[in-house]
C-alpha positions as CSV (number, residue, x, y, z in Angstrom):
1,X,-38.9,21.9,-6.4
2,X,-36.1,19.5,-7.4
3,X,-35.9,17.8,-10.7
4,X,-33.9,15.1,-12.2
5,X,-32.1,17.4,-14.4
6,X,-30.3,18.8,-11.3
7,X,-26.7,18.4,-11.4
8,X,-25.9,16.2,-8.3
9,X,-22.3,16.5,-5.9
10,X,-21.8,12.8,-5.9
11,X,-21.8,12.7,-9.7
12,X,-18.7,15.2,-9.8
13,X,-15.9,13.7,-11.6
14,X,-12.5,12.4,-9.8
15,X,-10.5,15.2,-11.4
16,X,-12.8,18.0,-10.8
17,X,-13.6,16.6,-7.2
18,X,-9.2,16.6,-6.6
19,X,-9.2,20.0,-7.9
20,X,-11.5,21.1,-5.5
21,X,-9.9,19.7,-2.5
22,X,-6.9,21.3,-3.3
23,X,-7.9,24.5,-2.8
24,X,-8.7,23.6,0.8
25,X,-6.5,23.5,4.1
26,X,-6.3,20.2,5.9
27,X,-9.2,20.8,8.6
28,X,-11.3,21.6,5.5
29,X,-10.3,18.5,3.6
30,X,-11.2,16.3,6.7
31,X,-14.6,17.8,7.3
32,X,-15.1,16.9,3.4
33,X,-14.0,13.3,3.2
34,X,-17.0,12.6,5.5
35,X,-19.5,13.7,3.6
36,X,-19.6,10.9,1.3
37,X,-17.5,7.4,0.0
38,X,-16.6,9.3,-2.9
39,X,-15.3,12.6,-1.3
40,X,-13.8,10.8,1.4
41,X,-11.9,8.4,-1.4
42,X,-10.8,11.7,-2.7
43,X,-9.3,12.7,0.7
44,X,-6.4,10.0,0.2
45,X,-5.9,11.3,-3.5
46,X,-1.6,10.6,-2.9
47,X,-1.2,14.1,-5.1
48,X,-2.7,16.0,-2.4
49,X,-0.3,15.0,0.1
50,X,2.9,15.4,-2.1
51,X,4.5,18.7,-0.6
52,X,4.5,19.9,3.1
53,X,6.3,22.3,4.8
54,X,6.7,22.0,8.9
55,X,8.1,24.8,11.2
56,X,9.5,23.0,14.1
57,X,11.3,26.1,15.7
58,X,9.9,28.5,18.3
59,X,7.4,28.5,21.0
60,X,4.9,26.4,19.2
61,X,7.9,24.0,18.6
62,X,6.7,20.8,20.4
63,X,2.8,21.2,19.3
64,X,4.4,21.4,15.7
65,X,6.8,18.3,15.7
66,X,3.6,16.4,16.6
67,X,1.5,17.9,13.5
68,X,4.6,16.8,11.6
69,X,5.0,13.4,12.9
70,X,0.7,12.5,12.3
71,X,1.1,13.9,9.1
72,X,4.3,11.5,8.7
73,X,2.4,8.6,9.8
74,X,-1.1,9.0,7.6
75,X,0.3,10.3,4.4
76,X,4.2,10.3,4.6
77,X,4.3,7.3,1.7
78,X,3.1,10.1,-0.7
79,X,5.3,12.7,0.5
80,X,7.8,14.3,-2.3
81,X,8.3,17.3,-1.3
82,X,9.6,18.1,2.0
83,X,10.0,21.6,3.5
84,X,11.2,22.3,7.8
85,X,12.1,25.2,8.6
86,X,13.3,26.2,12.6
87,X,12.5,29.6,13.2
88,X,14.8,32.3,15.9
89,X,15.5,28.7,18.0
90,X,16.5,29.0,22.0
91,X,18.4,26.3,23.7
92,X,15.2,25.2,25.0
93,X,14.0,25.2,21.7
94,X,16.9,23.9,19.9
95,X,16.3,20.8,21.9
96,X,12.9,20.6,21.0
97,X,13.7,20.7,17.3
98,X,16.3,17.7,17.8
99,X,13.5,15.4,19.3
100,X,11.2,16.9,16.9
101,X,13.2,15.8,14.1
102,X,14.2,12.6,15.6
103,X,10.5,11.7,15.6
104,X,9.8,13.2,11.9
105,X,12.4,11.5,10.5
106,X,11.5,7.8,11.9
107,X,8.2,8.1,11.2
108,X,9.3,9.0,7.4
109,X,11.2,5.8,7.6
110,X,8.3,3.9,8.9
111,X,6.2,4.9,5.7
112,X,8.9,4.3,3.1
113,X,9.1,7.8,2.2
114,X,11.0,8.8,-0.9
115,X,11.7,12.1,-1.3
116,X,12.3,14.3,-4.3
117,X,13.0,17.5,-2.7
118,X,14.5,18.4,0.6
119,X,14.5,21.9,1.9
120,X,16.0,22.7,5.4
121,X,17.0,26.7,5.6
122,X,18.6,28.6,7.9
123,X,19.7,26.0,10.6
124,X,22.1,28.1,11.5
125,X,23.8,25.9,14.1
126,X,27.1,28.0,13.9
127,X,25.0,30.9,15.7
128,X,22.1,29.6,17.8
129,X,23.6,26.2,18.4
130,X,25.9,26.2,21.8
131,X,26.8,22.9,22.1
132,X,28.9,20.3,20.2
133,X,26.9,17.7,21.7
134,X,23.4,18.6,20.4
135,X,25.2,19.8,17.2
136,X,26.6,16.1,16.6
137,X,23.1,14.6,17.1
138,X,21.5,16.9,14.8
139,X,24.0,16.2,12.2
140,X,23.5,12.7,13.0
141,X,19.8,12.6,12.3
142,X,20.1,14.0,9.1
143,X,22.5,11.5,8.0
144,X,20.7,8.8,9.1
145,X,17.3,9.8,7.3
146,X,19.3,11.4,4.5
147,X,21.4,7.8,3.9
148,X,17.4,6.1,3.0
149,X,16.9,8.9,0.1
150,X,16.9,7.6,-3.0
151,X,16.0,9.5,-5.6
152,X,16.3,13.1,-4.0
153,X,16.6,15.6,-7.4
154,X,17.0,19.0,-5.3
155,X,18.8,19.7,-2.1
156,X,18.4,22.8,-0.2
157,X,20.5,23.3,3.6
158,X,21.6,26.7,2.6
159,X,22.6,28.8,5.8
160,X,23.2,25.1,7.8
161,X,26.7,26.6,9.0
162,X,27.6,23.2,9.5
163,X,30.9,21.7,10.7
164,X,33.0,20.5,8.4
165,X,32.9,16.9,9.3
166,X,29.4,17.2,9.7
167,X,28.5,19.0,6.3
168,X,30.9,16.6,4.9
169,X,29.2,13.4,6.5
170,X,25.4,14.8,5.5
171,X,26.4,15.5,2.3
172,X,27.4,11.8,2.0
173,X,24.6,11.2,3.2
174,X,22.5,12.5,0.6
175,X,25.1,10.9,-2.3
176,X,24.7,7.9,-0.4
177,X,21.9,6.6,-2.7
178,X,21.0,9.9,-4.9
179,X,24.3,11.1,-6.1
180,X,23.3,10.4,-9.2
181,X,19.8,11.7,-9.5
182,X,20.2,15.5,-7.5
183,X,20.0,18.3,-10.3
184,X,20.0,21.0,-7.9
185,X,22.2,21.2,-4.9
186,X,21.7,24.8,-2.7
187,X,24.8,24.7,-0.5
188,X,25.7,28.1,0.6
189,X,27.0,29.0,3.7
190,X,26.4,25.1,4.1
191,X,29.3,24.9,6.4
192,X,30.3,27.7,8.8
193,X,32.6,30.2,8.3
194,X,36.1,30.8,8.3
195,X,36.5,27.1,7.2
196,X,39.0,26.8,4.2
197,X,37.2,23.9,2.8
198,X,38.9,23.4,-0.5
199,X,41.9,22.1,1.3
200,X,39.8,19.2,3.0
201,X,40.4,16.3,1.6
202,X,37.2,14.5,2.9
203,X,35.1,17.8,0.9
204,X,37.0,16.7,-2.4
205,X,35.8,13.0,-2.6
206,X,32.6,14.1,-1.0
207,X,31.4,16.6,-4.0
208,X,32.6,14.6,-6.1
209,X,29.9,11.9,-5.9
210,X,27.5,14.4,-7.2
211,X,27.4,13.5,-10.6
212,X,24.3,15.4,-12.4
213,X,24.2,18.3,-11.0
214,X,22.5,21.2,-13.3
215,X,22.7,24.0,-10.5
216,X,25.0,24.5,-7.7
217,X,25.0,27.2,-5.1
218,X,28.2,27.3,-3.1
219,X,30.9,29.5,-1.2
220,X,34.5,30.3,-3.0
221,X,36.1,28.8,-0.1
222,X,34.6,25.7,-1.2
223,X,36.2,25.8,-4.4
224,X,39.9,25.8,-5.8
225,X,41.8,24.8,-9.4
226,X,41.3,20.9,-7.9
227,X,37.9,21.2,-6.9
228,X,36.9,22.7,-10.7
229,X,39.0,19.9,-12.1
230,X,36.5,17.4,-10.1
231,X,33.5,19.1,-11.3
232,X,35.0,18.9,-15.0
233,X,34.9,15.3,-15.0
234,X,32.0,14.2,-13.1
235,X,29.9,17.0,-14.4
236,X,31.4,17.3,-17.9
237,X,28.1,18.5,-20.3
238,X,25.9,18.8,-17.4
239,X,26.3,22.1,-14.9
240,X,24.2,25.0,-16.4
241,X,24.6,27.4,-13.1
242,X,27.5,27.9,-10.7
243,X,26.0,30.5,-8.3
244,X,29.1,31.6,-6.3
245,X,28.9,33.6,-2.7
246,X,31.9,35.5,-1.6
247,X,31.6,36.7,1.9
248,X,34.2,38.5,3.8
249,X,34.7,36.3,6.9
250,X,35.5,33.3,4.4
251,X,38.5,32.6,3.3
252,X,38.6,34.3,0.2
253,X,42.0,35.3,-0.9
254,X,43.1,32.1,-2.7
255,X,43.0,31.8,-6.3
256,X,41.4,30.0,-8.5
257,X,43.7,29.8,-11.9
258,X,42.4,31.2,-15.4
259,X,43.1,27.7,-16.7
260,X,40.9,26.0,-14.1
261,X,37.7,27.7,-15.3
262,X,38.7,27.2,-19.0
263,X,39.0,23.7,-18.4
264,X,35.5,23.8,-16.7
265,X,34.1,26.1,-19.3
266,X,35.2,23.8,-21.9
267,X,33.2,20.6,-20.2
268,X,30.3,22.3,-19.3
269,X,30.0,24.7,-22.4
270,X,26.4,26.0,-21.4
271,X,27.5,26.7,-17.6
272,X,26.1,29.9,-16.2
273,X,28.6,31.5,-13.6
274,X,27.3,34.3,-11.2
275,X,29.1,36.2,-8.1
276,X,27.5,37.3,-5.1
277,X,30.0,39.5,-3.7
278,X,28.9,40.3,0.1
279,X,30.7,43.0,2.3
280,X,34.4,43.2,0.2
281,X,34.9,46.6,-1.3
282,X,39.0,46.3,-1.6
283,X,39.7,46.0,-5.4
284,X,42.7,43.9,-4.6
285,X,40.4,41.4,-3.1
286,X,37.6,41.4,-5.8
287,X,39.5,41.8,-8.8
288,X,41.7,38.5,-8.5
289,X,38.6,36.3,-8.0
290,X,36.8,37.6,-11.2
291,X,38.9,35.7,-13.5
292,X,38.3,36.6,-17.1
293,X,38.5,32.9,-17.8
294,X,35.4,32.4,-16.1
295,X,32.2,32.9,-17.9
296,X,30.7,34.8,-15.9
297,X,27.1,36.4,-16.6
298,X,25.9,37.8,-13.3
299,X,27.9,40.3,-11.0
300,X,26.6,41.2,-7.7
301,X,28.8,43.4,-5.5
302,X,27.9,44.7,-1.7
303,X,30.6,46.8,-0.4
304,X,29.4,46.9,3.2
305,X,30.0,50.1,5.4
306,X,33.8,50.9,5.6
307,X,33.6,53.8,4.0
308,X,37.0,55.4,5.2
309,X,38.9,52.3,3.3
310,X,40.4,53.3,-0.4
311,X,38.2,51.0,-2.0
312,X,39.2,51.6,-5.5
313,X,35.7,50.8,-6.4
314,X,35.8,52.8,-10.0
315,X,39.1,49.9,-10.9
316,X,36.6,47.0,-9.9
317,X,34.0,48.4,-12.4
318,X,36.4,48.6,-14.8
319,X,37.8,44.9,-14.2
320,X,34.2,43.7,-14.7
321,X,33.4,45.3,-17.8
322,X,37.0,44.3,-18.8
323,X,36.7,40.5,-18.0
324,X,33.3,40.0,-19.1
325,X,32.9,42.7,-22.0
326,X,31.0,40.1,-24.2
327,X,29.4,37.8,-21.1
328,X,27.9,40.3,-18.5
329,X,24.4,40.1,-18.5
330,X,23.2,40.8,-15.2
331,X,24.7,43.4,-12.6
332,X,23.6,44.7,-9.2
333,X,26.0,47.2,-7.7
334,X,25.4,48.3,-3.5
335,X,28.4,50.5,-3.3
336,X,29.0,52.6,0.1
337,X,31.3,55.1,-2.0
338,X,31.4,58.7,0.0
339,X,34.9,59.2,-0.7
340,X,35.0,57.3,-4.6
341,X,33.7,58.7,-7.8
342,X,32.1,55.6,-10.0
343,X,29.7,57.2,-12.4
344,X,32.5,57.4,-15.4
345,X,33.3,53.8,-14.9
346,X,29.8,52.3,-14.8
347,X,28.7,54.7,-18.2
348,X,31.8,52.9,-19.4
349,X,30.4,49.6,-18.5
350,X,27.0,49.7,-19.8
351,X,28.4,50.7,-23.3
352,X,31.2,47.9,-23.6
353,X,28.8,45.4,-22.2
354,X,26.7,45.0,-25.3
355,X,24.8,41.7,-23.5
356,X,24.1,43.6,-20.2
357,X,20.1,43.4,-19.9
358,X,19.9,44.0,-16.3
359,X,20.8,47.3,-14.0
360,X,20.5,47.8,-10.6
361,X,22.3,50.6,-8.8
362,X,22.2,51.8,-5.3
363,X,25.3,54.2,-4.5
364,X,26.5,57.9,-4.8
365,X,26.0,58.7,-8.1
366,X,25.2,62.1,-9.6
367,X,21.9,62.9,-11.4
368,X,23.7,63.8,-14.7
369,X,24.8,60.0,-14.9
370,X,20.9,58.9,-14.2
371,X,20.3,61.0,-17.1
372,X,23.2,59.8,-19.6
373,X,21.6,56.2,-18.8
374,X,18.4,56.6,-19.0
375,X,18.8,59.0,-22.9
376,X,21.1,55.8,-23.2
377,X,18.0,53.7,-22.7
378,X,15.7,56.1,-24.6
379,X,17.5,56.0,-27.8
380,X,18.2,52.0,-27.9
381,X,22.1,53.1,-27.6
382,X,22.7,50.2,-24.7
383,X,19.6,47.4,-24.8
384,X,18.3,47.3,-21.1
385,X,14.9,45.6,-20.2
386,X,16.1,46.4,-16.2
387,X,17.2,49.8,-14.8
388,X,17.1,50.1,-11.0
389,X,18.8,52.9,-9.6
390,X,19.0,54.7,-6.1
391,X,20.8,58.1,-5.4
392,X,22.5,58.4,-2.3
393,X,23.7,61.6,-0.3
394,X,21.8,64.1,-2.8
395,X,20.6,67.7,-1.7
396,X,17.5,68.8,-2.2
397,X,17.9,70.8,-5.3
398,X,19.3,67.5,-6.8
399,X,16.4,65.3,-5.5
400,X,14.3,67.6,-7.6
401,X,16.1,66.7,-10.7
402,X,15.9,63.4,-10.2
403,X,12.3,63.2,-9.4
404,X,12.2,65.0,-12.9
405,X,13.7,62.9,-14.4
406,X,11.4,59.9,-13.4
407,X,8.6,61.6,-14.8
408,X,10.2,62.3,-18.1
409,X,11.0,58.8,-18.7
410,X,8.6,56.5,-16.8
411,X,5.7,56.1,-19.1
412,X,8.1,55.7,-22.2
413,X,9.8,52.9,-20.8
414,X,6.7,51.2,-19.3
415,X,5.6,51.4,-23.1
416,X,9.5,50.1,-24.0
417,X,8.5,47.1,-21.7
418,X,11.1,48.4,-19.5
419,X,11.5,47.6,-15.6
420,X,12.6,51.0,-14.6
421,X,12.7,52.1,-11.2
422,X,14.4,55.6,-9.8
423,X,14.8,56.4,-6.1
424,X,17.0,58.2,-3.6
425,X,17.9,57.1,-0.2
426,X,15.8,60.1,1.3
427,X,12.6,60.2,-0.5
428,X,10.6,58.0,-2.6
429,X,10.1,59.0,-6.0
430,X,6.2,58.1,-7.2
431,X,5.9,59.7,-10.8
432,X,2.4,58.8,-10.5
């Protein structure tokens, strides 16, 4: 029997009613705005529509650009945060994603969209892309869309591998009208590679329109002694994270001068530099481009798979804890050392490095280092809340040890509140 004391669905409040309809996918959401006035008031709620994210690659490409454009037309003037995404593309598909985007990005126009975020990952027109012809129009359609933004604050077109003419011209784009409001700018392998793209004079005055950015994610061949000037004055006080990638098919032996990132340093006092060093073993590659100038917190080094080249690997560990004895925070080494002994070096490293929080090693080490770090650890002698590290090429007698040793110590640093984590390349060590 009903009675008046009831509680009633039309008597929910607005807040409680919006909460609920986020928690539901779009179908759901429809089938509720027609249950009453109320619910279906709700349904056009602009903070329910703020973020979207469309996949406009592969075989479901065309059924997906026309999702994308309804969406566009009934709730693009709430849109914020946009998301696209074009998954494994074909040159069918590729040309699908052009018309795809063509339609998106009038239809965004139509409804006056203003975004705060745009996110478009792993274009990579460099690789699937065949064509200069589709390439241009691509490039064009960003542009064009990009040039009505006026307040974007973050930009994401990592892995774009754009031209550079048509990284430069989108990039413009986006400074066009928000130059002065994007705080974080994701740029990385942006253009494609093998580009030297410090010496392009169209780059310089590009970048340099960007003036408040907090975080930037670039290449080193993007960057030079002029380009860090540029970013000392239009970004004096302001950049908190340079996040650098160095990858072996970009240009990457020019140097950047020790007085160029003290001049930087000095503008932008609070400025957080990390390498991502990707494929480059040679220490007379590395070692230049860690500048001790630089303050550098976060060092991430992948050798690759030459293993018969005289890396010198044991100097580059060295040079880091040299350069950034009272900076390093953060370092992840991936060596592919057969022939190279390092284990003496990084012991050495961990101890000068009295800021270094964070560990992660994956290379030929021998289990009496694991167990120098890890009494290291146990005994509060070097101050690490991370210790990753994987053992490669050990025998069997040595993957006992290790396992061991992951016993020993697993439960006393989960009580230290440390991340610890000890593997081998063979077998996966559970000390559970």
């Amino acid at each position: 029997m009903r009675t008046n004391n009831q509680p009633k669905w039309v008597n929910l409040p607005d807040v409680v009613l919006i909460e609920m309809f986020k928690l539901l996918s779009d179908a759901d959401r429809l089938r509720a705005s027609q249950v009453c006035k109320s619910w279906s008031l709700a349904f056009s709620t602009p903070c329910l529509w703020r973020s979207r994210s469309f996949e406009l690659g592969g075989y479901r490409a065309q059924i997906n650009g026309n999702k994308a454009s309804q969406f566009a037309e009934g709730f693009g003037s709430y849109l914020r945060n946009l998301s696209i995404s074009c998954s494994h593309p074909s040159y069918y598909t590729c040309k699908l994603f052009q018309k795809s985007i063509d339609q998106l990005f009038s239809t965004l126009k139509e409804a006056e969209t203003q975004l705060i975020e745009f996110e478009m990952c792993r274009l990579e027109l460099e690789r699937y892309w065949k064509y200069d012809t589709p390439k241009e129009k691509l490039v064009g359609l960003f542009a064009k869309f990009l040039k009505t933004q006026r307040r974007i604050k973050c930009f994401d077109m990592s892995t774009a591998q754009l031209p550079a003419y048509g990284g430069c011209r989108v990039l413009d784009a986006v400074a066009f009208q928000s130059g002065s409001s994007v705080q974080d700018m994701i740029i990385e392998d942006f253009f494609h590679s093998r580009l030297v793209l410090h010496s392009v004079k169209k780059f310089h005055k590009t970048i340099g329109k960007f003036t408040n950015l907090k975080y930037l994610a670039l290449n080193y061949n993007c960057l030079s002694d002029s380009i860090l000037e540029i970013f000392a004055k239009s970004l004096e006080g302001k950049l908190t994270f340079l996040n650098i990638k160095v990858f072996r098919y970009d240009p990457h032996l020019h140097r950047i001068s020790g007085l160029a990132w003290k001049r930087l340093a000095r503008a932008c006092p609070q400025m957080r530099v990390s390498f991502w060093i990707e494929s480059i073993g040679l220490h007379n590659e590395i070692a230049p481009i860690l500048v001790k100038e630089a303050p550098v917190k976060d060092v991430h080094v992948w050798t690759g798979y030459d293993d018969d080249s005289d890396w010198r690997l044991a100097d580059t560990v060295n040079h880091i804890a040299e350069s950034y004895t009272s900076t390093l925070e953060t370092v992840s080494f991936e060596l592919d050392n057969t022939g190279e002994i390092v284990d003496e070096a990084l012991l050495a490293l961990v101890v000068r490095c009295k800021r270094l929080r964070e560990l992660n090693v994956n290379a030929m080490i021998a289990v009496q280092t694991v167990e120098e770090l890890c009494e290291m650890v146990r005994h509060r002698k070097i101050d690490l809340t991370l210790l990753h590290l994987t053992c490669c090429g050990l025998q069997n007698e040595e993957w006992k040890l290790l396992a061991s040793l992951a016993d020993i110590h697993a439960q006393t640093f989960k009580e230290m509140n440390i991340n610890f984590n000890l593997t081998c390349d063979l077998y996966i060590i559970d000390p559970a």
